[in-house]
N, C-alpha and C positions, 0 to 999 in steps of 0.2 A: 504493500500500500504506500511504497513514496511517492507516488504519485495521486497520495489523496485530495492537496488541494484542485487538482488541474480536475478531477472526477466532480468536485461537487463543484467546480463554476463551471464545467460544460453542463452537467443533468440536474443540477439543483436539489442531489442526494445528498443530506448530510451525512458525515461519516463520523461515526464517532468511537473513540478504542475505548477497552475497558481497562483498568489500575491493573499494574502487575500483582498477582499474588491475588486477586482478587473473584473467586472463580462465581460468586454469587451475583456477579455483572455477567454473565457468559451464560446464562441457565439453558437455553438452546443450544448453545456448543457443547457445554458441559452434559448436556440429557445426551446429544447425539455419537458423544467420543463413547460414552458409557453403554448404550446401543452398538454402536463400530466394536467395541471389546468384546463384545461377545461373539465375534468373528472374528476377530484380528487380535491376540492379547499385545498388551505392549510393547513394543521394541522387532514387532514380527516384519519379517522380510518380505515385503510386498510383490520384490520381482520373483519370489517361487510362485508367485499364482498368476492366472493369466487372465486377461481381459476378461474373458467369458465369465469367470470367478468371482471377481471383482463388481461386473454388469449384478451377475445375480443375487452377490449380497447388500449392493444399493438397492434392487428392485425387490426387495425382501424388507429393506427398513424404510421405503418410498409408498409400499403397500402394507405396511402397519398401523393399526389406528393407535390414534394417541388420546390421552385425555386431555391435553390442551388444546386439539381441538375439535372437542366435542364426539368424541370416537369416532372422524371421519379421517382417513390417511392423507399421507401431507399429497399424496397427486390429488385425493379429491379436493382438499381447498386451493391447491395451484390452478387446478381446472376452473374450479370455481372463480378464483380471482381473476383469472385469463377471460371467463366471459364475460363479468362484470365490467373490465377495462375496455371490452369492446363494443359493451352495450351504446348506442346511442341516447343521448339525453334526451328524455322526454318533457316538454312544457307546454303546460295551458297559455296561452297569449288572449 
């Protein structure tokens, strides 16, 4: 990310880091490393597994619900947010 100020004056994202040491700013990192370990324990050699391995234990934690939200899996609120951003705006005039 050194290149965070050029990202949020071209898209108007703010970016923002969490304090080192501070894993209670991170709780979606910290939920999803903890999720990843159950496949990957720590320090694991990633180049012994091959794409295909890799593909299927994303689409294993992409297709799990969560209770944050709402037990629907993170594709169904990506899907969801994806059509809401392409909904066109409706208004009475």
């Amino acid at each position: 990310m050194t290149r965070h100020a050029e990202l949020a004056a071209n898209t108007g994202v703010c970016v923002y880091f969490c304090a080192p040491h501070s894993p209670w700013q991170r709780g979606t990192c910290e939920n999803t490393i903890g999720l990843l370990r159950q496949y990957l324990p720590k320090g694991t050699d990633l180049s012994i597994y091959s794409q295909e391995q890799l593909d299927a234990i994303a689409d294993s934690l992409n297709t799990r619900p969560r209770a944050t939200h709402n037990w629907l899996t993170p594709l169904q609120v990506y899907a969801a947010a994806l059509a809401s951003a392409h909904q066109p705006e409706t208004s009475v005039h």
